[in-house]
N, C-alpha and C positions, 0 to 999 in steps of 0.2 A: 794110923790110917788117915786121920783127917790131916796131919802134915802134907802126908805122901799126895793126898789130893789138891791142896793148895798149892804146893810145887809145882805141879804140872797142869793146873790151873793158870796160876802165874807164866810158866812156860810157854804155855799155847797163846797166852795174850800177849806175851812179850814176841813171839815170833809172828799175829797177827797184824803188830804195829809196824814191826821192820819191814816188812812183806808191804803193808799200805804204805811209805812212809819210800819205800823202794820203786813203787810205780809212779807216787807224782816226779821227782826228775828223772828224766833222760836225758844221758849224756849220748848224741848222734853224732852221728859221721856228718861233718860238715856236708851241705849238699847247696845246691843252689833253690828258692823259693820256686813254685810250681805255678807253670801257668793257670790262673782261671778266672774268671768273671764275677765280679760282685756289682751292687748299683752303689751311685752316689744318693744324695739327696735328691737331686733333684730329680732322680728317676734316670739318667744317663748309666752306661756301662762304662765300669774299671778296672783293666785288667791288672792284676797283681803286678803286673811290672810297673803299672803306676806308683806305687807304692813304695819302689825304693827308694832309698833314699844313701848318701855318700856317710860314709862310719858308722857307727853304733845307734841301733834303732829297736822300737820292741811290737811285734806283730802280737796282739791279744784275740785271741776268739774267744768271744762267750756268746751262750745263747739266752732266748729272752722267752718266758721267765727262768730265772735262775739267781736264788739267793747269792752262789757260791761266788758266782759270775759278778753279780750286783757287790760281792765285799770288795773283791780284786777291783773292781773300776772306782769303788770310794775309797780306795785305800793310797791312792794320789793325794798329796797334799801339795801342790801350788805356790805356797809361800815358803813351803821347807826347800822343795827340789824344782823350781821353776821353771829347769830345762827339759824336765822330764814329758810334759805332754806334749808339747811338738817333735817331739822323737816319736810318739805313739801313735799306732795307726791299730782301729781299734774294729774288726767286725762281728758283727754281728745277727748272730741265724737264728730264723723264724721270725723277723723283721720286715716287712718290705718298706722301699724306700720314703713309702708315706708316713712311715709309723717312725723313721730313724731320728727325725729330729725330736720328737719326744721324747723317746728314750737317752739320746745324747744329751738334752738338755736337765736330766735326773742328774748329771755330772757336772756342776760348774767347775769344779778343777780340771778337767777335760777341755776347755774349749778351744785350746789350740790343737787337739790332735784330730787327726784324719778317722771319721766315721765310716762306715760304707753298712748297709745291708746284702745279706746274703738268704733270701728267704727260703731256699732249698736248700743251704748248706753244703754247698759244692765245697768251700774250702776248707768245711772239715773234712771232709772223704781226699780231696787233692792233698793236705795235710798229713791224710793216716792219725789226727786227732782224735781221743778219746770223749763223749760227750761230757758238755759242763763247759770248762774255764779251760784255754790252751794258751800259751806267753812261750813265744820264740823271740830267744836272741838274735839280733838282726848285724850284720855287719856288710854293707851293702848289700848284693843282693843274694847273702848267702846266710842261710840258716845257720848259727854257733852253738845252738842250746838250747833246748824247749822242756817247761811241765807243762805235766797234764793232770787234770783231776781237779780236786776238792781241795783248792787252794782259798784259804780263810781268815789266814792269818795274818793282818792288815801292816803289823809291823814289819812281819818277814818280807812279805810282798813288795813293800812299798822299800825296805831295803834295796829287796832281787834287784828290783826297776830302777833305783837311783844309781843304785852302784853300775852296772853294765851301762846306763846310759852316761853316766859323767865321767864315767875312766876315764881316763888319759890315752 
C-alpha cells in the first residue's frame, strides 16, 4: 500500500514539474513587437519601436519588487559576455520614471543597456505577458522567442542571454 502511494506521489510531482517547467518557454509564432508607450528616465515618452534595434536583441520585463525579476537582471555578468547588455533593452513596471535610475543603478553590469519605466504596465498586457520576469528574443523588430515565469536560474539565464545575443 505504501509503495502504491509513493508511486503516485512521485507521479503527481513528476507531472507537476513538466507542467511548471512547460509554461516558462514558449515557442511563438514569430510576430512583430507591439506598439506602446513606456517613459525614459528623464520622464520623456518611448515608443517601442524605439527600441529596436538591427540583429539579435533581448527585450526583459520585469516588475519591481520582484526577487525572480532581481536574479534575471544580476544574472549578467559583464566581463564573461560584454556584448550582451547593449543588446538589452530592459522595462520595467510599477516604476515611474523617477524611481528608474535607482533601480537601474542595483545593476552595474547593466549599464549599457536601455532602461525605460512602465508604471501601468502597458507592456505587459500589449505583450500578453504573464506577471514576474518576461525575456523575448529579439531579432530586429520581431519577436523569435519569449519565457515567461519564475526564471531563477542565473546560469541558465545568463546562458539563454549570451548565446541568442552572440550567435552568429
Amino acid at each position: 500500500m505504501k509503495g502504491a502511494l509513493m508511486k503516485t506521489a512521485l507521479g503527481l510531482i513528476m507531472i507537476a514539474i513538466v507542467t511548471a517547467l512547460a509554461s516558462v518557454g514558449e515557442a511563438i509564432e514569430e510576430k512583430p513587437l507591439p506598439a506602446f508607450v513606456v517613459r525614459a528616465s528623464d520622464g520623456q515618452i518611448a515608443p517601442s519601436s524605439s527600441f529596436v534595434r538591427e540583429g539579435r536583441w533581448v527585450l526583459i520585463l520585469a516588475q519591481q519588487p520582484c526577487r525572480p525579476c532581481d536574479a534575471v537582471l544580476g544574472s549578467v555578468n559583464k566581463s564573461e559576455h560584454p556584448n550582451v547588455p547593449s543588446r538589452m533593452v530592459v522595462v520595467l513596471a510599477g516604476v515611474d520614471a523617477s524611481g528608474l535610475a535607482a533601480q537601474a543603478g542595483r545593476f552595474r553590469d547593466l549599464d549599457e543597456a536601455q532602461w525605460y519605466a512602465d508604471p501601468d504596465g502597458v507592456a505587459y498586457s500589449q505583450l500578453m505577458a504573464t506577471p514576474g520576469v518576461a525575456i523575448f528574443g529579439m531579432r530586429a523588430g520581431t519577436i523569435e522567442w519569449s519565457l515567461n515565469g519564475a526564471l531563477s536560474d542565473s546560469p541558465d539565464v545568463r546562458s539563454i542571454l549570451s548565446q541568442w545575443i552572440e550567435a552568429p
